[in-house]
C-alpha positions as CSV (number, residue, x, y, z in Angstrom):
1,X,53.0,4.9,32.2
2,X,52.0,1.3,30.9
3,X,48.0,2.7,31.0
4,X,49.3,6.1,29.2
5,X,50.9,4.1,26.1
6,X,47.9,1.8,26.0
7,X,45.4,5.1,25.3
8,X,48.1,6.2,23.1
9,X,48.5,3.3,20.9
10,X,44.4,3.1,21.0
11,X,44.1,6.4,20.2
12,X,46.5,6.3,17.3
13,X,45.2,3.2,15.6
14,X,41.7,5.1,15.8
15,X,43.0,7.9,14.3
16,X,44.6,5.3,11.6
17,X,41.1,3.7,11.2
18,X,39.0,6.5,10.8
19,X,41.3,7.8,8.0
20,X,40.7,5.1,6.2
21,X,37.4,5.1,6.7
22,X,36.9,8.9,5.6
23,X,39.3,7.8,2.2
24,X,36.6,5.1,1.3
25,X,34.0,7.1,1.7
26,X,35.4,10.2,0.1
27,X,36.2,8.0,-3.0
28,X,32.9,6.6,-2.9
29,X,31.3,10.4,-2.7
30,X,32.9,11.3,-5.4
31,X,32.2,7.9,-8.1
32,X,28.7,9.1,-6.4
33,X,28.5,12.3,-7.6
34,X,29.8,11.1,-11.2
35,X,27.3,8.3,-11.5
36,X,24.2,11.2,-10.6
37,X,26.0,13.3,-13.3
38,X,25.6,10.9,-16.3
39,X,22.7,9.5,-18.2
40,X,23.3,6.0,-17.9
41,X,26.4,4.4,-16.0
42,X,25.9,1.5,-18.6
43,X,28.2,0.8,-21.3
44,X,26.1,-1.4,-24.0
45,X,29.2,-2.8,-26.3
46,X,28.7,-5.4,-28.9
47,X,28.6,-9.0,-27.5
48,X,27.1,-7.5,-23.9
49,X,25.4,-10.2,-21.6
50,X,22.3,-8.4,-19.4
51,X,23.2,-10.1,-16.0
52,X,20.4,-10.6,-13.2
53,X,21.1,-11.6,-9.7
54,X,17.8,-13.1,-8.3
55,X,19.1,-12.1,-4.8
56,X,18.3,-8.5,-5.7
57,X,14.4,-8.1,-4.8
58,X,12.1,-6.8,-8.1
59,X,9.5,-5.0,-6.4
60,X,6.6,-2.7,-7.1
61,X,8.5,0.2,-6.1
62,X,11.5,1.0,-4.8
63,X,11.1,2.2,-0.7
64,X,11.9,5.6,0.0
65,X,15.7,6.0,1.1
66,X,16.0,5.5,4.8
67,X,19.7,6.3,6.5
68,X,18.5,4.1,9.9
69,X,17.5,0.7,8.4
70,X,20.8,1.1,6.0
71,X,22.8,0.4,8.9
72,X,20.5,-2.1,10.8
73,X,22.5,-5.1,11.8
74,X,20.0,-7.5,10.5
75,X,19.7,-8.8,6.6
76,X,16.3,-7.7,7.4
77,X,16.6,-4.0,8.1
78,X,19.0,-3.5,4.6
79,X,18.0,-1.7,1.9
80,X,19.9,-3.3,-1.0
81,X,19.4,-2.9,-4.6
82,X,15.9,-3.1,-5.5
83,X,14.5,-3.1,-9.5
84,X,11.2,-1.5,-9.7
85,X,8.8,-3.8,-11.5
86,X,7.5,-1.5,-14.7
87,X,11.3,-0.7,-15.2
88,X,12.0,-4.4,-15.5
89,X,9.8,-5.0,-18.1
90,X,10.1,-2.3,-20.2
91,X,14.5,-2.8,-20.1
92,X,13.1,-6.7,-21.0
93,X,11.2,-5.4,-23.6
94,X,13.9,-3.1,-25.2
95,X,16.6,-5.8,-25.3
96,X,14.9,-8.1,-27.1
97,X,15.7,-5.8,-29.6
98,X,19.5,-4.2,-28.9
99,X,21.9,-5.7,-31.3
100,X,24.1,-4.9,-28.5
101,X,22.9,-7.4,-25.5
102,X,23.1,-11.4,-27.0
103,X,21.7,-13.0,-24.0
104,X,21.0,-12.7,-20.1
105,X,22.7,-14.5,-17.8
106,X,20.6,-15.2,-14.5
107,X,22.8,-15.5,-11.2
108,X,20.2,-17.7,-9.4
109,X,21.7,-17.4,-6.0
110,X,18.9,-16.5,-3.5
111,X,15.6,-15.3,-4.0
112,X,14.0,-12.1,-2.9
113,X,11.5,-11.1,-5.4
114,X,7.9,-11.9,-4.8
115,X,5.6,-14.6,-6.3
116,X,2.9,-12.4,-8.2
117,X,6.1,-10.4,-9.9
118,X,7.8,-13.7,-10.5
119,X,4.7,-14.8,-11.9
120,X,5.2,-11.5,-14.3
121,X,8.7,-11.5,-14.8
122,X,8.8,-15.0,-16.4
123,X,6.4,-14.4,-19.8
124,X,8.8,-11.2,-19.7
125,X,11.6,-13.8,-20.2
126,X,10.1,-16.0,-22.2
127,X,9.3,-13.6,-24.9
128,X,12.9,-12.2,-24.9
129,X,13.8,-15.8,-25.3
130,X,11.2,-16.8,-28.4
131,X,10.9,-13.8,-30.1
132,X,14.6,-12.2,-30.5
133,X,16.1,-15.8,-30.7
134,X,18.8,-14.4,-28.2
135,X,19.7,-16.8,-25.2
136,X,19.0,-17.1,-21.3
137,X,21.6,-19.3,-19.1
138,X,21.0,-19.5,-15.7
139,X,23.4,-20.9,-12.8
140,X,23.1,-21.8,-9.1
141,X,24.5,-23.7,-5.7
142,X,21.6,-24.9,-5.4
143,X,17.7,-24.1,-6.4
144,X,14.5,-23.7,-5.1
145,X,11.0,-24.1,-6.0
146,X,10.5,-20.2,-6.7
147,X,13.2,-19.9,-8.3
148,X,11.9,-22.0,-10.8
149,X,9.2,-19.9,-11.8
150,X,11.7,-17.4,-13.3
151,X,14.8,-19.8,-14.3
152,X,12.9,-22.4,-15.9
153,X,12.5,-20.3,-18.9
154,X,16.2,-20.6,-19.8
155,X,17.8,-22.0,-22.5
156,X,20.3,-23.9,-20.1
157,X,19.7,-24.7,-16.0
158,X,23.5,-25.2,-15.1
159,X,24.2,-26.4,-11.1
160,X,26.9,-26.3,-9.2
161,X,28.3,-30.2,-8.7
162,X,27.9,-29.8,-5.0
163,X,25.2,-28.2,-5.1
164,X,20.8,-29.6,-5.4
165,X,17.3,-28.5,-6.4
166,X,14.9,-28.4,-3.4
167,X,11.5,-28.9,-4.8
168,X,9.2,-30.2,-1.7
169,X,5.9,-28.5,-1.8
170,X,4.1,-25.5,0.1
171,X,3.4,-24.9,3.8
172,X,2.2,-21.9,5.8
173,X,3.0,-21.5,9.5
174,X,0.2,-19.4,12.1
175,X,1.7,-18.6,15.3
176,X,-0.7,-18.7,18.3
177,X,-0.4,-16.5,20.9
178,X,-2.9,-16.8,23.3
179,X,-0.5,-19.0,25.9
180,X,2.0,-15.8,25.5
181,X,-1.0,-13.2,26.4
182,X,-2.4,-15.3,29.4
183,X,1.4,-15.7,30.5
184,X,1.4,-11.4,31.1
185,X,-1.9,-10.6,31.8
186,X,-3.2,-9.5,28.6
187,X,-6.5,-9.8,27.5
188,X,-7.1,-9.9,23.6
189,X,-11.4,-8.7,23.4
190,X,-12.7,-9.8,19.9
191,X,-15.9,-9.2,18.1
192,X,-16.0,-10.8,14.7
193,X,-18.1,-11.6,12.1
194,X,-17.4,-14.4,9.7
195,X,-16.7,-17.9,10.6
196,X,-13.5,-17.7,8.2
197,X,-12.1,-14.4,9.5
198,X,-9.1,-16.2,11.5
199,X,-7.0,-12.7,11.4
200,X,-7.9,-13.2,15.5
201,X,-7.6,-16.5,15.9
202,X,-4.0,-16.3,17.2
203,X,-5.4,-14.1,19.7
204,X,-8.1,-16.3,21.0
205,X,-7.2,-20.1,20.0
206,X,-4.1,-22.7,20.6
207,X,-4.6,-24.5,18.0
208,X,-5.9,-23.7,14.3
209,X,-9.5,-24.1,13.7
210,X,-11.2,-26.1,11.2
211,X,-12.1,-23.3,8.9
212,X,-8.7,-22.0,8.9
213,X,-7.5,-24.9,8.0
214,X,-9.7,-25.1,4.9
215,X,-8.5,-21.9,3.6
216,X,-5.2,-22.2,4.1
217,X,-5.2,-25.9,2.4
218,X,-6.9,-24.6,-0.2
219,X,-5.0,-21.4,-1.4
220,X,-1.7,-23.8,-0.7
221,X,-3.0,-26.3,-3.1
222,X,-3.7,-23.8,-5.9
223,X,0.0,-21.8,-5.3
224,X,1.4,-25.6,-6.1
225,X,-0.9,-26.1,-8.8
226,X,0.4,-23.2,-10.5
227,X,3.8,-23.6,-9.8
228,X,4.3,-27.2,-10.5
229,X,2.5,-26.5,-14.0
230,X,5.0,-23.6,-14.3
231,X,8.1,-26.1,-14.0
232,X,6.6,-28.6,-16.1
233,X,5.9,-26.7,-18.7
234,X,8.9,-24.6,-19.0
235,X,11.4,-27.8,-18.8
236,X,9.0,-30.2,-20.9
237,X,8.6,-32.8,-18.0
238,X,5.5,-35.0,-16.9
239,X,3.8,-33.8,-13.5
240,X,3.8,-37.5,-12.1
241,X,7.4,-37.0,-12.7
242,X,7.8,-33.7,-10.5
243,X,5.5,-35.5,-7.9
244,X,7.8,-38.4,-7.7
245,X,10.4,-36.4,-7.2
246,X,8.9,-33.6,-4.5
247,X,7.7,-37.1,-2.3
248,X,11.1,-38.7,-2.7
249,X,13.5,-36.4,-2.1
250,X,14.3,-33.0,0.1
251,X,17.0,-32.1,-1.7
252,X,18.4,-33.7,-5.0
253,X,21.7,-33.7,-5.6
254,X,24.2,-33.8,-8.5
255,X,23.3,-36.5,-11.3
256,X,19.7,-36.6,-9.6
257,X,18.7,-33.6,-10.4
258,X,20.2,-33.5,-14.1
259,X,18.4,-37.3,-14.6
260,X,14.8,-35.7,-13.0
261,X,15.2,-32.4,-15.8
262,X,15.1,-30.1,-13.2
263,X,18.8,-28.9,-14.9
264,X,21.2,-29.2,-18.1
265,X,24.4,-29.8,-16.7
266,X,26.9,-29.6,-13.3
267,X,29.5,-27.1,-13.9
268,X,31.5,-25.0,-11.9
269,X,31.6,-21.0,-11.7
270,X,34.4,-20.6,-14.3
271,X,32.9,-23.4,-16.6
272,X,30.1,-21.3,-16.7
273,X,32.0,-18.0,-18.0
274,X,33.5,-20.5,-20.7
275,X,30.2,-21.1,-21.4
276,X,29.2,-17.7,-21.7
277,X,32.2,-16.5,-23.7
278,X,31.6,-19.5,-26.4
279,X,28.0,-18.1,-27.1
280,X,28.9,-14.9,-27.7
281,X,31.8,-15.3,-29.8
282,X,34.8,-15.1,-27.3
283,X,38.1,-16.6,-26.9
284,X,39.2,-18.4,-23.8
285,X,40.4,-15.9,-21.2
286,X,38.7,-12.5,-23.0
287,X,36.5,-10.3,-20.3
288,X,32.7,-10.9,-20.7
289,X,31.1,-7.6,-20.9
290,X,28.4,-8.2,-18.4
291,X,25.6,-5.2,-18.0
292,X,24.1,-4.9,-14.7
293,X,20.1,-5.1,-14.2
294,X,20.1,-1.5,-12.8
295,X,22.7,-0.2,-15.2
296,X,20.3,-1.6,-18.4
297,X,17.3,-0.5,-16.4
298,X,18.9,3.0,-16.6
299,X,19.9,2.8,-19.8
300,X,17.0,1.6,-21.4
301,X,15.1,4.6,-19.7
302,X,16.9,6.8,-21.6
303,X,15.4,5.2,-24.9
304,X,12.2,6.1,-23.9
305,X,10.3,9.0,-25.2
306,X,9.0,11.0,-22.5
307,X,6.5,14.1,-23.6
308,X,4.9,16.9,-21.4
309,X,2.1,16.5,-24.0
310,X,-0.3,13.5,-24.8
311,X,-2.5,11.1,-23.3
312,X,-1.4,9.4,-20.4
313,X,-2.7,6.7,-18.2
314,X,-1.7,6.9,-14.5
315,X,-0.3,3.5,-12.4
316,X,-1.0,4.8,-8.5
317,X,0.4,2.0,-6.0
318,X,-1.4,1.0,-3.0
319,X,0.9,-1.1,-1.0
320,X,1.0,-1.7,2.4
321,X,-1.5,-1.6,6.0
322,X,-4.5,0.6,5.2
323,X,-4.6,3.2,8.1
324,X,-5.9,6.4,8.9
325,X,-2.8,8.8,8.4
326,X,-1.5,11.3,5.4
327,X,1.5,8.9,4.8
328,X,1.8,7.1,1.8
329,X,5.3,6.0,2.2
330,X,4.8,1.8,3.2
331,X,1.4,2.6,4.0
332,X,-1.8,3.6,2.7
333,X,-2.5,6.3,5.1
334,X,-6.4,6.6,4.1
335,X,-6.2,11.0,4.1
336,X,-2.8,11.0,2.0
337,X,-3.8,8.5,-0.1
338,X,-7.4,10.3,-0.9
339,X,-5.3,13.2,-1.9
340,X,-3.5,11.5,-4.6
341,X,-6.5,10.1,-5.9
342,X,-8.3,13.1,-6.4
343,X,-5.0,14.7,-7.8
344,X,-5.5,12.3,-10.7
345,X,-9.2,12.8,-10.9
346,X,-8.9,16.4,-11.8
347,X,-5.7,16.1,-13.9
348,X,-7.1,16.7,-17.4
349,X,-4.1,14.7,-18.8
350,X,-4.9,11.5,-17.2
351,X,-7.3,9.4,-18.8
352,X,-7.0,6.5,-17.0
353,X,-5.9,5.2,-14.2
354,X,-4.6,1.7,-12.9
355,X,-4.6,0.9,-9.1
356,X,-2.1,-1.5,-8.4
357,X,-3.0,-3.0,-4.8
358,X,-0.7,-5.2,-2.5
359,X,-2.3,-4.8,0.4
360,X,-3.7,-7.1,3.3
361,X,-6.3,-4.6,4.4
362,X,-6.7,-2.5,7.3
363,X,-8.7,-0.1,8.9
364,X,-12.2,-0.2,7.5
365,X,-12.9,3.6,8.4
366,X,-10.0,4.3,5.7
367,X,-10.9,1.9,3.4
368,X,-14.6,3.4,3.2
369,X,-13.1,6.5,2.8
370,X,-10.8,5.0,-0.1
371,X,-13.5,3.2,-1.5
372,X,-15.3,7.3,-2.0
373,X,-12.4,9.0,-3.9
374,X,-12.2,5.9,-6.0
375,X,-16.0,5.6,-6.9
376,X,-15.6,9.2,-7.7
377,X,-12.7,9.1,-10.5
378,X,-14.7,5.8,-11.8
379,X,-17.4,8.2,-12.5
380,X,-14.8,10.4,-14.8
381,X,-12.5,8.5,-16.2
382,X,-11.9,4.1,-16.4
383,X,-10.6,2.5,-13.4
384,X,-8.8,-0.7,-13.3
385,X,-7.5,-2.7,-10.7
386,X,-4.0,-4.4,-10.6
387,X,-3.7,-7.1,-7.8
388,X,-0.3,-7.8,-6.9
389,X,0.2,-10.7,-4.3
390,X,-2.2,-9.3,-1.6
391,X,-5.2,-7.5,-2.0
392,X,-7.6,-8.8,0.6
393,X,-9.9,-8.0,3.0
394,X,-9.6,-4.0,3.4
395,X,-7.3,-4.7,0.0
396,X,-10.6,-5.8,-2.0
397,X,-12.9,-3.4,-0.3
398,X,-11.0,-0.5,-2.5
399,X,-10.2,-2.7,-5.5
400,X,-14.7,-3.6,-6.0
401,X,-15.2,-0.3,-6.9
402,X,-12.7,-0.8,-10.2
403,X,-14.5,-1.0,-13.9
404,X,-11.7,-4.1,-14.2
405,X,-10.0,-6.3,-11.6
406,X,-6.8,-7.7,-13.0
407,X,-5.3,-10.5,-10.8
408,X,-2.0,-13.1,-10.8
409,X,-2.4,-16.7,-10.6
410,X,-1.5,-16.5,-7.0
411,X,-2.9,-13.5,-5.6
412,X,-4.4,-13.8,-1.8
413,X,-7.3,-11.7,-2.6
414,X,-11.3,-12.0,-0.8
415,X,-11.4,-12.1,2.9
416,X,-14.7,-10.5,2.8
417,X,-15.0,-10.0,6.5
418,X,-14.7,-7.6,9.4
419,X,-13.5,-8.0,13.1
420,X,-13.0,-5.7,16.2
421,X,-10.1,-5.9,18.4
422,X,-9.0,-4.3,22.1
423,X,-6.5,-5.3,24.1
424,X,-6.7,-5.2,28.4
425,X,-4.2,-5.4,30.8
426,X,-6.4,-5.2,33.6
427,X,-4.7,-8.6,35.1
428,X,-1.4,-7.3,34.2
429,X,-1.3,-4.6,35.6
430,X,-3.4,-5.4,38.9
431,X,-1.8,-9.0,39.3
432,X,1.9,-8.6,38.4
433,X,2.7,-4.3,38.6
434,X,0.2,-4.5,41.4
435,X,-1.3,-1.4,40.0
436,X,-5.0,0.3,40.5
437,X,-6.8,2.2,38.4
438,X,-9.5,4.4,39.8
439,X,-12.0,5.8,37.2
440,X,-14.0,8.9,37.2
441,X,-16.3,9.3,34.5
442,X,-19.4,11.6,33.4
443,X,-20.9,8.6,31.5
444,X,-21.3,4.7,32.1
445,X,-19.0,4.3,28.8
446,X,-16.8,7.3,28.8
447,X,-13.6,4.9,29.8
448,X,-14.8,1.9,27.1
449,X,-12.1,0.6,25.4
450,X,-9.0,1.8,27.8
451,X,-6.6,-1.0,28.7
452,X,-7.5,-0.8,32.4
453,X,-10.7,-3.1,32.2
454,X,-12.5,-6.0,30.2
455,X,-15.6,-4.2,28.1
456,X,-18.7,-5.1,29.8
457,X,-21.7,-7.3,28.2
458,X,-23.5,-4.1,26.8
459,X,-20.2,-2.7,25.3
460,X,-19.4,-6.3,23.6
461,X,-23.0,-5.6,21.8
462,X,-22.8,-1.9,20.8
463,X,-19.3,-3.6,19.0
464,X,-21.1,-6.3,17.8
465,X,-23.3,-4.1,16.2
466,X,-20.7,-1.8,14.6
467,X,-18.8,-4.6,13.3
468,X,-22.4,-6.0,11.5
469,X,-22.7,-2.6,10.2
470,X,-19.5,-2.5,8.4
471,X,-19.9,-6.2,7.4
472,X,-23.2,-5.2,5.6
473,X,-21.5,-1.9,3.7
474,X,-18.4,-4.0,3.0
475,X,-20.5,-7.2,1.1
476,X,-23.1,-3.3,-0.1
477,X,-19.9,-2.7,-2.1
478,X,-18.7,-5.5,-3.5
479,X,-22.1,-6.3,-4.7
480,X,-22.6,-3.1,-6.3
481,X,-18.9,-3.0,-8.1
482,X,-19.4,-6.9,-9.4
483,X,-22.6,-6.8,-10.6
484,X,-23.9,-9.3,-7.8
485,X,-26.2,-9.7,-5.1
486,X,-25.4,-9.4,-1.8
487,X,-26.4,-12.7,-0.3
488,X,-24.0,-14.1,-2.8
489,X,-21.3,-12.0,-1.9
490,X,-21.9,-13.2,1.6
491,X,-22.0,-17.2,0.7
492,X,-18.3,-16.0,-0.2
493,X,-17.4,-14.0,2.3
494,X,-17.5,-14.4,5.7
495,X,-13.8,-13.7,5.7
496,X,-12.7,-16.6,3.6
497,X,-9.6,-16.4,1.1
498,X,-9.0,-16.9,-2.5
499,X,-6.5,-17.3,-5.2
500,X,-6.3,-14.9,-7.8
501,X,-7.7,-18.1,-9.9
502,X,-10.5,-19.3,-7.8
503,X,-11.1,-15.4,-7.4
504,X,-12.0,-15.4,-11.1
505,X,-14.1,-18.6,-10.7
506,X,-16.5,-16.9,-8.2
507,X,-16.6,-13.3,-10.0
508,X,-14.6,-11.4,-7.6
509,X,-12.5,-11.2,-10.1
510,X,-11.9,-11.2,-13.9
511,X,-9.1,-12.2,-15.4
512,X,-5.7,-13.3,-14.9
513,X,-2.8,-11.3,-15.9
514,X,-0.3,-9.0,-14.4
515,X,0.2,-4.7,-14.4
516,X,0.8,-4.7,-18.1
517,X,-2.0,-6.4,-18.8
518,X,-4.2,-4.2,-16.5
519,X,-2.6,-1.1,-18.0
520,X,-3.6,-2.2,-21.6
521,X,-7.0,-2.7,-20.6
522,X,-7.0,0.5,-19.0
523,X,-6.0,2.2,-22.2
524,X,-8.5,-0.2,-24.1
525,X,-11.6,1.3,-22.3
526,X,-10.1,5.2,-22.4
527,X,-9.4,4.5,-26.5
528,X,-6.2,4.7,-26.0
529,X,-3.5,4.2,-28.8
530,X,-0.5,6.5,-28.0
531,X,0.0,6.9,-24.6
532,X,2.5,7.4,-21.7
533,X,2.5,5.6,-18.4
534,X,2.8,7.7,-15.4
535,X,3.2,6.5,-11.9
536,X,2.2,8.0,-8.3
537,X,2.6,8.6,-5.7
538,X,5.5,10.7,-7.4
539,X,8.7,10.0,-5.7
540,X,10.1,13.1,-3.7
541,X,13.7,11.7,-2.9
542,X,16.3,14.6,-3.5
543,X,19.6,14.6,-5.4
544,X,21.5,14.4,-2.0
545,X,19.5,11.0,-1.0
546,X,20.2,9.9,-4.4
547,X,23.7,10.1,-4.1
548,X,23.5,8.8,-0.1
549,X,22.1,6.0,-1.9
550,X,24.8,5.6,-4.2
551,X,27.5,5.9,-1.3
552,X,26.7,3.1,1.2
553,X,26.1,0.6,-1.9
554,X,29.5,1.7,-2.9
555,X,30.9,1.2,0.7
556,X,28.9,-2.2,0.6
557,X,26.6,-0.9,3.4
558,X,23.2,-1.4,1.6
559,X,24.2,-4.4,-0.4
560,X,25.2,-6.9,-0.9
561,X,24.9,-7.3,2.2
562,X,24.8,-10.3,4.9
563,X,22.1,-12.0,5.8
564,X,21.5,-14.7,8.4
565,X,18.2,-16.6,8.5
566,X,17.9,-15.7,12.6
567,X,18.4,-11.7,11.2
568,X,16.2,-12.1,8.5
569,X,13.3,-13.8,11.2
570,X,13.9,-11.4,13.9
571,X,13.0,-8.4,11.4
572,X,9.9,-10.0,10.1
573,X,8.6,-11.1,13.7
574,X,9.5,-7.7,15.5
575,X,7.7,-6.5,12.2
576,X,4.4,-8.8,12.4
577,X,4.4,-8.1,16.4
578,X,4.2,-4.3,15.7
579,X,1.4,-5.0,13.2
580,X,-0.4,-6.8,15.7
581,X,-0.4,-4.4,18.2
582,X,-1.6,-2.3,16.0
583,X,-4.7,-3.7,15.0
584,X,-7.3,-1.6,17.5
585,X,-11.0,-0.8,16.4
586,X,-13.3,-2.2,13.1
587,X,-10.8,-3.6,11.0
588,X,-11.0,-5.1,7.9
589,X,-8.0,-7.4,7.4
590,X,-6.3,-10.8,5.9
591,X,-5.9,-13.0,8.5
592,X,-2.2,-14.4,7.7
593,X,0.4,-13.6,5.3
594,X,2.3,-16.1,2.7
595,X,5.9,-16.5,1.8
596,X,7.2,-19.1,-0.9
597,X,10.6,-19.7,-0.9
């Protein structure tokens, strides 16, 4: 009886649970299915503040909707609420003139846009600030050095009492993993070329080597270059100063920080509203109309004027592996991605086109193949280049081809070099599984390559030989789209990596600036005046993934949403482990990936 009124009550309060659950969801349908239905959910009133929470990632474009990784118990997996970058800027634009929006207010609370778009975002800010007059305030528990690139453009850096400013310098972490192969048996087989092409080094070292040390020291030392001179400048301060204080402290605190420049005032969350309410003309205890980044991004759209007719100049995004596939979704699947391409080529209404690349390279087969649609719509119409905060290795090979290479400050670009990778578990299997193969073939290398055996001498060559082949087309092309010789592209090749500034130094590429800057080039060679900007891929998410979309942020599901730092690492290692055991064949590739936080 006791076991019968047990399922009973469980059953009940399940029943109770799921009720509620189907009322919040039901509710959130429907606000849903109202927000789809308007224009613009914003409400622009006199005396608005446009509000920006750095937590919410700006990217290039927002990923397609995907109902698994909404659900994923890791911060890592969530698809929150992302800005896309050209949206950004043009709301940025528009509100330095709308009577309606005095100031922003920047909710400096975690980070999760990118370098190169910080690095884009903040002469955004600054020009809102300068030329309309109208204010920036910016508040935090505590700061960190990106941060800074974006929030030292504000009128007022206000800190939370308890809170610091952690300004300590750069550092980039390689993972070796040639202790964990030789623990299971695996066999990493590697045919390179390039003494600075250290994308297998993990595979084959302990330690880092000499020349990847030199890279990675290098590129470091410009990043801080650029960001220290980015603080300094924006708060007025001496460098020695910043120096002093990045060797002296982890993480200043309180008075500290205020005495250093690094912020305005300590104040507490509601001090900061009375703040707010005083510049804009408010008495104590009135609501602050605060607009939303993505309702103003929305709105603004609105105020656009968009025309089937006219010239237009096309933005198509390259982001992501470089593979051989008909996906263009996270990838640059090398057959998809050609179709796009030659969709602009023959559309009459496109007369120029901007390729915006954040890539770390790839395959080399689709990069060649890239490279070929690319060199074709050169020939028709002007091509310019837009590097976000990758476009290396297989990233450059498609970007040389451009009439213009557009790069940030920090861009990891270069990694001229090419490598060959196949994995055996010959010991594995034969050692711990106790497994044996037995091979019949027709041919001595019909089985070359499978996981069952080591290549032999002659098969190391014939790879050797493919991968010098590639190297030699690779360096062809680069000469041939900068206008250099090719023994010169090799002195700067050989794998090595460079900063979108030391990239300008050495003629790979020509000049510093963001995608606004690339699109008014662009425009410039097509003689452009009045123009639309089209991008592409188009998207192809429905109405009903729209409102899906809508739905779980409602309910809280896709953000904000909780992340832990061991969530957050598990989904970018299971991520980069996937990667790596995907890298098979002639690849053309950056050999490590950096974050700044």
């Amino acid at each position: 009886m006791k076991t019968f009124l047990k399922m009973l009550l469980a059953v009940l309060v399940g029943m109770f649970l799921y009720g509620v659950l189907m009322f919040f969801f039901l509710m959130a349908i429907g606000a849903a299915f109202s927000a789809v239905g308007e224009k613009s959910s914003a409400k622009v009133e006199k005396h608005s503040i446009l509000r920006i929470k750095l937590s919410e990632p700006i990217v290039d474009r927002e990923r397609k909707f995907d109902y698994m990784s909404s659900f994923s118990p890791f911060g890592g997996g969530s698809q929150g609420t992302e800005h896309e970058l050209l949206s950004v800027l043009w709301a940025l634009e528009y509100a330095k003139g709308d009577d309606n929006i005095d100031g922003i207010y920047i909710e400096a609370d975690g980070l999760g846009t990118s370098l190169a778009n910080m690095e884009e975002l903040r002469p955004a800010l600054r020009a809102f600030r300068e030329e309309s007059g109208k204010f920036i305030y910016t508040y935090s528990t505590g700061y960190g050095q990106g941060q800074y690139v974006l929030v030292g453009e504000s009128n007022k850096i206000l800190l939370n009492p308890a809170g610091g400013v952690q300004v300590s310098g750069l550092s980039a972490r390689v993972r070796y993993l040639k202790g964990f192969f030789d623990k299971f048996g695996i066999t990493p087989q590697v045919v390179r070329h390039g003494k600075f092409k250290s994308a297998v080094e993990p595979f084959l070292q302990e330690t880092m080597s000499e020349a990847n040390r030199l890279q990675l020291s290098t590129f470091l030392n410009t990043t801080w270059d650029f960001l220290a001179n980015a603080i300094v400048d924006a708060r007025g301060m001496q460098r020695d100063s910043l120096e002093a204080y990045t060797k002296r402290v982890v993480l200043g605190e309180g008075a500290e920080v205020v005495t250093y420049g690094l912020a305005d005032s300590l104040v507490y969350a509601d001090q900061v509203e009375s703040l707010l309410r005083e510049r804009v003309g408010l008495d104590e205890g009135e609501e602050i109309n605060f607009v939303s980044l993505e309702d103003y991004v929305a709105f603004a759209k609105t105020k656009q004027k968009v025309s089937a007719k006219g010239d237009r100049v096309a933005v198509l995004y390259a982001q992501g592996e470089i593979v051989e596939s008909d996906e263009t979704e996270g990838i640059i699947g090398g057959e998809g991605f050609i179709e796009e391409i030659r969709k602009l080529r023959e559309d009459s209404k496109i007369k120029a086109v901007v390729l915006r690349v954040n890539s770390p390279g790839g395959s080399a087969l689709a990069s060649e193949e890239i490279w070929r649609e690319l060199s074709l719509l050169k020939e028709e119409k002007p091509l310019v280049v837009s590097m976000g905060d990758y476009a290396a290795s297989g990233g450059y090979y498609i970007s040389c081809v451009a009439d213009e290479i557009v790069a940030d400050a920090t861009t990891l670009t270069g990694s001229i070099g090419v490598f060959g990778l196949m994995f055996s578990a010959e010991r594995l299997m034969r050692e711990t599984l106790k497994v044996n193969s037995e091979v019949v073939r027709t041919h001595p290398h019909a089985d070359m390559g499978t996981m069952d055996r080591l290549l032999t001498d002659e098969e190391k060559a014939i790879v050797q030989r493919s991968v010098e082949n590639v190297y030699d087309v690779f360096t062809r092309r680069v000469a041939d789209g900068r206008g250099m010789e090719q023994p010169a592209v090799d002195s700067i090749g050989q794998g090595r990596v460079w900063s979108g500034v030391d990239a300008v130094r050495i003629g790979l590429v020509d000049t510093i600036g963001g995608l606004q800057v690339a699109i008014a080039r662009a425009a410039a060679l097509a003689d452009l005046e009045n123009y639309q900007v089209r991008e592409f891929p188009v998207k192809e998410e429905g109405s009903f993934d729209a409102i899906m979309r809508k739905v779980l942020r409602k309910m809280q599901v896709l953000g904000p949403k909780v992340s832990t730092p061991l969530g957050d690492e598990m989904a970018r290692e299971a991520k980069e482990l996937e990667s790596l055991m995907r890298r098979k064949g002639i690849r053309a590739e950056l050999p490590f990936r950096v974050e700044v936080e």
